[in-house]
Structure formats: C-alpha cells, structure tokens
C-alpha positions as CSV (number, residue, x, y, z in Angstrom):
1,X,-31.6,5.3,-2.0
2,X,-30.9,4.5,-5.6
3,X,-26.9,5.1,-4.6
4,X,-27.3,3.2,-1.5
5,X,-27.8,0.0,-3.2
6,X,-25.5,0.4,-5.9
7,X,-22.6,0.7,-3.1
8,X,-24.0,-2.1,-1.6
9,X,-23.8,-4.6,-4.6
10,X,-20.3,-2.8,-5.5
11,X,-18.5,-3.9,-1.8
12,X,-20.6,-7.1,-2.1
13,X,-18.8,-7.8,-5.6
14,X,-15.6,-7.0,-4.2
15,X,-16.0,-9.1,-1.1
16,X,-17.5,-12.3,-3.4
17,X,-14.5,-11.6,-5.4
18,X,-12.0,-11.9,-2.3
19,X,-13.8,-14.8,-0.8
20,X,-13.7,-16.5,-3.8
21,X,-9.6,-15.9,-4.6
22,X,-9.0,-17.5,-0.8
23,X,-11.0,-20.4,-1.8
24,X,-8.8,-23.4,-3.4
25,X,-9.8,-26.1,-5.1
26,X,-7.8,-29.3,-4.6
27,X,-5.3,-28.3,-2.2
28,X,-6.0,-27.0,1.7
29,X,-6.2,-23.4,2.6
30,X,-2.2,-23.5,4.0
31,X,-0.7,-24.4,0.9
32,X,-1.6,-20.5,-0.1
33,X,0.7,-19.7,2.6
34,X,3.6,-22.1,1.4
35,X,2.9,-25.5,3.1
36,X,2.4,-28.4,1.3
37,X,-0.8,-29.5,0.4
38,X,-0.4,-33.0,-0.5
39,X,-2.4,-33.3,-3.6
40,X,-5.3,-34.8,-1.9
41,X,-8.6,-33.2,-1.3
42,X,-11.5,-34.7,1.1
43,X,-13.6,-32.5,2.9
44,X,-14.2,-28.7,4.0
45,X,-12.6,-28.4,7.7
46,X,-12.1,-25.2,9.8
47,X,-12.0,-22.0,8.1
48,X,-12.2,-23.0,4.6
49,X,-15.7,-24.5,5.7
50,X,-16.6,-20.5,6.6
51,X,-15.1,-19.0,3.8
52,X,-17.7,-21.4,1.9
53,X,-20.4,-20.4,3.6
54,X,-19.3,-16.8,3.5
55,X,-18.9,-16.8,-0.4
56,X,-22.8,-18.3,-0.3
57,X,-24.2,-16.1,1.5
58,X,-22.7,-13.0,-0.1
59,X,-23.6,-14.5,-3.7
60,X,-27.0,-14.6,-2.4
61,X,-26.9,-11.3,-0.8
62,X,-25.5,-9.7,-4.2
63,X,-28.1,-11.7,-6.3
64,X,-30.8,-9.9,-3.5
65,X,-29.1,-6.5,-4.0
66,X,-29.4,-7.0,-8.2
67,X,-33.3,-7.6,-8.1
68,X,-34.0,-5.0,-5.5
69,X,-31.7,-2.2,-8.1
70,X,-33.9,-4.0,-10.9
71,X,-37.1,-3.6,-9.9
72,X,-36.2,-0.2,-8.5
73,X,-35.6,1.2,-12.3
C-alpha cells in the first residue's frame, strides 16, 4: 500500500509539473505554438480555463496524497 501511494504522488508531481509548464502567464495559450499573443492579458477562456482547473485540482490531490503517506509513517 505504502508503494501505491508513493506512485501516486510521483505521476501527480509529474502531471502538476506539466500542467503548470502549459500554463502562461501574460500571453494566451497559442503564442506557445508561435502565434502572437499581443501582450495583453484579460481573462481565462477555453482550454486554458481547464488546464487551471486541472493544475488545482491535482495540487490538491498531491497535497491529499502527502498527508495520507504522512500519517501512514
């Protein structure tokens, strides 16, 4: 069990780490793929309003995954 959850919180790590390299500040998700981004920033649309979301929840499932490994010890 021990191992489980210590895989678990590794491929959470590496996922928050991925989600968070997508996510940029400033500019809009397209200008990672070479489009101009125009130097303005408003609001979260379309899929960089999931890739939010996404990094929240797995920061919050690793954070879950660290006390459970914690109080297991």
């Amino acid at each position: 069990m021990d191992n489980i959850i210590a895989i678990a919180q590794i491929v959470i790590a590496v996922i928050l780490m991925i989600l968070i390299l997508l996510q940029q500040r400033g500019t809009a998700l397209g200008s990672a793929f070479g489009q101009d981004g125009g130097g303005t920033y408003t609001s979260q649309r379309g899929i960089q309003k999931h890739i939010f979301w996404a990094t929240v929840a797995a920061a919050g499932l690793f954070l879950v995954l660290a006390v459970v490994n914690l109080v297991k010890q």
